[in-house]
C-alpha positions in Angstrom: 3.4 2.0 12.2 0.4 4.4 12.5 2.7 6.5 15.5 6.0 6.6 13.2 3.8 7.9 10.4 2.3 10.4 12.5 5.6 11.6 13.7 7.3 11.7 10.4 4.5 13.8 8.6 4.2 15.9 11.5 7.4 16.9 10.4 6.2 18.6 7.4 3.1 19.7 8.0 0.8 17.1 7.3 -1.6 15.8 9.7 -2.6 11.7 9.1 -6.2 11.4 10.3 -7.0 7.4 10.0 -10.3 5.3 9.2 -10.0 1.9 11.7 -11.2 -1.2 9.8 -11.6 -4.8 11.2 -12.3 -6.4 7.3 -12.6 -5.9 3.6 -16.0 -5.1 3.9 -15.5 -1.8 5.9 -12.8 0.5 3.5 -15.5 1.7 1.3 -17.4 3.0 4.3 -13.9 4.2 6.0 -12.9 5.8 2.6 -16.5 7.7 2.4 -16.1 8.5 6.2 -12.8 10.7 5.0 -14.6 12.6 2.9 -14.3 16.2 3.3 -12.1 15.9 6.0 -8.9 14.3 3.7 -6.8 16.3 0.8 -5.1 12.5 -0.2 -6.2 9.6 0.5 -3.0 6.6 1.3 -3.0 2.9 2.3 -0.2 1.1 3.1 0.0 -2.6 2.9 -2.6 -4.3 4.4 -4.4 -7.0 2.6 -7.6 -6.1 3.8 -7.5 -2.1 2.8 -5.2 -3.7 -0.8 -8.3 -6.7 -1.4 -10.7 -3.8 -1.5 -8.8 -0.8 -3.3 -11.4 -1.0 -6.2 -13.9 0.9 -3.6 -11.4 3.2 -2.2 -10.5 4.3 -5.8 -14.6 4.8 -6.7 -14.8 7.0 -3.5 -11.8 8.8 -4.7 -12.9 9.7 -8.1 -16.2 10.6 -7.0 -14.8 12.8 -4.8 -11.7 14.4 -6.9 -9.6 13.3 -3.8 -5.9 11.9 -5.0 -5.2 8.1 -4.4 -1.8 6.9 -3.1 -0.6 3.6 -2.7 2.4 1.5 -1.0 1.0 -1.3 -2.9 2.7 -0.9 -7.1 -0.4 -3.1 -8.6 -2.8 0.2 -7.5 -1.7 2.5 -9.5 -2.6 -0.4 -12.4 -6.2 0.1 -10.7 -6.5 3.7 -10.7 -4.3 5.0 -8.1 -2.4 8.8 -8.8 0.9 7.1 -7.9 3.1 4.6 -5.2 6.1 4.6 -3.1 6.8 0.6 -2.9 8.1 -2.6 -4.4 6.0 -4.8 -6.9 5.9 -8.1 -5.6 6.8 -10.1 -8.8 9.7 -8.2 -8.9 10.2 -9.2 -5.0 9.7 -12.5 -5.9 11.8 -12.8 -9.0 14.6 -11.3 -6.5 14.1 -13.9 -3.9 14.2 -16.7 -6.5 17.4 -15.8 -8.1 19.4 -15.5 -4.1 18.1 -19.3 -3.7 19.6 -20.3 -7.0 22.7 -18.2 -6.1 22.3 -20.5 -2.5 21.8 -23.6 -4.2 25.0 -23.4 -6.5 27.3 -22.5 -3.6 25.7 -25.1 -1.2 26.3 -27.4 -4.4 29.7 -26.1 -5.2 30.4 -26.8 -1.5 29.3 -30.5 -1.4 31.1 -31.4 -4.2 
């Protein structure tokens, strides 16, 4: 994912320089390790950068550096603003095709 998002912000300018983490307890020390050398900070969705946002948004603010998410529940947190799904509303979605599933597989074997 990292080369496609290279390639498409290549395409207008922007240059992604990345902080590797291996668990939860690292993003706060990646976010810090940005500083200065970021104008935006963005995560996408990965549980371990999402489970520790509350330090990424802390580094953030004390840095004025904007905060954008993938994840819709981080802007709820403190994040400047998302480009992604919410996953109750994911969920609700999913639920209502298995009804829809369920009444034609019962309609069927009837």
């Amino acid at each position: 994912m990292s080369k496609n998002a290279k390639e498409a912000l290549a395409k207008h300018g922007i240059e992604l320089v990345e902080a590797a983490i291996t668990n939860s307890s690292e993003v706060k020390q990646a976010a810090e390790s940005l500083v200065g050398r970021v104008d935006a900070f963005f995560i996408t969705l990965d549980n371990r950068v999402v489970s520790a946002v509350d330090s990424i948004i802390q580094v953030a603010n004390a840095n004025d550096i904007p905060f954008f998410s993938s994840d819709r529940d981080t802007v709820e947190k403190g994040a400047f603003a998302t480009v992604g799904f919410k996953y109750y509303d994911h969920g609700y979605q999913v639920g209502e095709m298995a009804v829809d599933i369920l009444k034609t597989a019962r309609i069927r074997a009837t």
